[in-house]
C-alpha positions as CSV (number, residue, x, y, z in Angstrom):
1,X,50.4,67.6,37.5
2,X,48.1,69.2,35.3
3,X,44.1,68.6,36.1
4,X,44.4,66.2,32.8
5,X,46.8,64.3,34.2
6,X,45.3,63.9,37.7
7,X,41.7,63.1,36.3
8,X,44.0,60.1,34.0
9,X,45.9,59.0,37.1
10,X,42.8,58.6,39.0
11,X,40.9,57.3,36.2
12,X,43.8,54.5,35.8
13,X,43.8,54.3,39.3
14,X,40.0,53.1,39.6
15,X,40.1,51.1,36.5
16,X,43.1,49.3,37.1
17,X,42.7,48.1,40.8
18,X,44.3,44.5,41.1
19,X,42.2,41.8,42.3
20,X,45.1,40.4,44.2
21,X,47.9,43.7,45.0
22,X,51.3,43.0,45.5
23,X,51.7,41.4,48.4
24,X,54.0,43.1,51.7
25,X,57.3,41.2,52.4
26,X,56.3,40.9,55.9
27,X,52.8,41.6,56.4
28,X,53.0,42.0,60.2
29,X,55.5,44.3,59.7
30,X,53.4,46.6,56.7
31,X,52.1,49.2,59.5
32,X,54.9,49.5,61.9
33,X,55.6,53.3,62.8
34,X,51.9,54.1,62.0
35,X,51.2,53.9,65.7
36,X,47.3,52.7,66.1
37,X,46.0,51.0,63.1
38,X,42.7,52.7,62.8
39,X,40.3,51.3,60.8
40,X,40.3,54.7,58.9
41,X,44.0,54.2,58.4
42,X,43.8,50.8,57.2
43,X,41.5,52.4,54.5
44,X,43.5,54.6,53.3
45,X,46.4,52.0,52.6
46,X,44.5,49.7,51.0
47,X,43.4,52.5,48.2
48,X,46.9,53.4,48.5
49,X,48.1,49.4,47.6
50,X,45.2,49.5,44.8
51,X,46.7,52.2,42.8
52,X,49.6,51.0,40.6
53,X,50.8,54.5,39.7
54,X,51.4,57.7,42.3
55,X,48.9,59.5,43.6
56,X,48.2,62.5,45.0
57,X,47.0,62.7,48.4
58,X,43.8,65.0,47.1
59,X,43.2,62.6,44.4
60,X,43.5,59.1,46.8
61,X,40.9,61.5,49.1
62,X,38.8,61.9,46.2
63,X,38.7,58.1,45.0
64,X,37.6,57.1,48.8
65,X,34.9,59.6,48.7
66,X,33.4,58.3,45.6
67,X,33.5,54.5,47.4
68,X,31.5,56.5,50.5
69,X,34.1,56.8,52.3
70,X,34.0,59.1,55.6
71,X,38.1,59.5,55.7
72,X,39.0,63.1,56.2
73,X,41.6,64.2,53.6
74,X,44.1,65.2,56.7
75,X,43.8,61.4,57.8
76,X,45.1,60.6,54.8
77,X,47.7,63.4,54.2
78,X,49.0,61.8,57.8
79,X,48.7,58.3,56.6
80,X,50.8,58.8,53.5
81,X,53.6,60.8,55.0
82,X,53.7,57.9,57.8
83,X,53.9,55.6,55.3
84,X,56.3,57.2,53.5
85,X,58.4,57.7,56.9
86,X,58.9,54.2,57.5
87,X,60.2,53.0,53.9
88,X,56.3,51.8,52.9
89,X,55.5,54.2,50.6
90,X,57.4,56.1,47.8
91,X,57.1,59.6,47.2
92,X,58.1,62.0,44.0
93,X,57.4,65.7,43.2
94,X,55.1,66.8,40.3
95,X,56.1,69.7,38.2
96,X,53.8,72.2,40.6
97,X,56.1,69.9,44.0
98,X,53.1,68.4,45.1
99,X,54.0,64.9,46.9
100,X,52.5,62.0,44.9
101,X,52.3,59.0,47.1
102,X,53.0,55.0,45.5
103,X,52.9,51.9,47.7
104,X,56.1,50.4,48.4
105,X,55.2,46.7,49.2
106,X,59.1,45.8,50.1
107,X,61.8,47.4,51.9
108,X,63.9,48.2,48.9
109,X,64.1,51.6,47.4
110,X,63.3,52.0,43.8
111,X,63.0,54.7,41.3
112,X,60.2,55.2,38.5
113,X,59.9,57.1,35.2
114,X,56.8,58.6,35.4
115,X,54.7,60.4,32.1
116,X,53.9,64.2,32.6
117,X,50.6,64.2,30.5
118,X,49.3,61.2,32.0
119,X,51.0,59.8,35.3
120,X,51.6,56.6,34.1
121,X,54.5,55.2,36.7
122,X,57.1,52.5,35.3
123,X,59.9,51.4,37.7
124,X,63.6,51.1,36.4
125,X,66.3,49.7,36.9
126,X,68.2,51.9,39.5
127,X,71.6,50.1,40.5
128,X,73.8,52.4,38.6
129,X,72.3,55.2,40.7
130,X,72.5,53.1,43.7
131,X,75.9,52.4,43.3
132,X,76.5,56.3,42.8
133,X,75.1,57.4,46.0
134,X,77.0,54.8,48.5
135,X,80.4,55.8,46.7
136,X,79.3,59.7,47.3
137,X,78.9,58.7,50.7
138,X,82.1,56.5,51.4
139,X,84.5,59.3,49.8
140,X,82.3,62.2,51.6
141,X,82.7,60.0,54.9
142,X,78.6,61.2,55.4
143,X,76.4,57.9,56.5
144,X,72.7,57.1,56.2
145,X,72.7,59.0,53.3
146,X,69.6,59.5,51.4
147,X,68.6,60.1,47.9
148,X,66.0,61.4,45.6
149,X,65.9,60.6,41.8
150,X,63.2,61.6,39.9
151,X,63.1,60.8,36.0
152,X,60.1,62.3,34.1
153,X,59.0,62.3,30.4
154,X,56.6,61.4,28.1
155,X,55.0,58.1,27.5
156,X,54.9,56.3,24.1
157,X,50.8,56.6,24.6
158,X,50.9,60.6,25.1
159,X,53.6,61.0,22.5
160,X,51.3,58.9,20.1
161,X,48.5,61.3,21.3
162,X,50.3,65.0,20.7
């Protein structure tokens, strides 16, 4: 992601922080496989839960600094690839492969369209793909099969803007 696009993302990550995020299907549940819920932890998933588009781990660092946080940025490279090991967090590649990090609030898996210039994150509809991927792995005979599917372009806002 270019510096552009980061400085956006976390722009529209600041700006657009929801009074009232998405709620987890099972709140109890929303830490499991963390291990010790630290209150530095617990910081870092709720900036995490107030972005609405992915973030990168450097740029969700940055965001808590500017609030006065004291999280380290390898707390929170830890944090998000713990999330993202137990099924709470999603995770894509930008165009340099750095991991950008977006709150899952339920179990289910989704894919997102996501803007090159800006960041911007839209989720789609993914059953075709889903569908795809459990016939792969009936005829293969493979189980607990997983998939990645990212699906990048540009938004009607950037393409206005070129």
């Amino acid at each position: 992601m270019s510096s552009r696009a980061l400085t956006t993302a976390f722009r529209r990550a600041a700006g657009r922080r929801k009074a009232v995020n998405a709620q987890p299907d099972n709140p109890d549940k929303e830490h499991d496989g963390l291990g010790r819920l630290t209150p530095q932890r617990a910081e870092v998933l709720r900036s995490l839960r107030a972005c609405e588009d992915f973030v990168s781990a450097q740029l969700l660092h940055a965001g808590l600094l500017t609030t006065g946080s004291r999280v380290g940025l390898s707390t929170v490279y830890r944090t998000l690839t713990a999330l993202a090991a137990v099924g709470r967090a999603d995770v894509v590649r930008d165009t340099n492969g750095e991991r950008l990090f977006r709150y899952r609030p339920g179990a289910d898996h989704r894919h997102y369209l996501i803007c090159r210039v800006c960041g911007l994150s839209s989720p789609v509809d993914s059953a075709a793909v889903e569908a795809w991927a459990e016939r792969i792995a009936e005829l293969s005979g493979f189980v607990d099969v997983q998939h990645t599917v990212e699906l990048a372009g540009v938004c009607p806002d950037c393409h206005r803007g070129c």
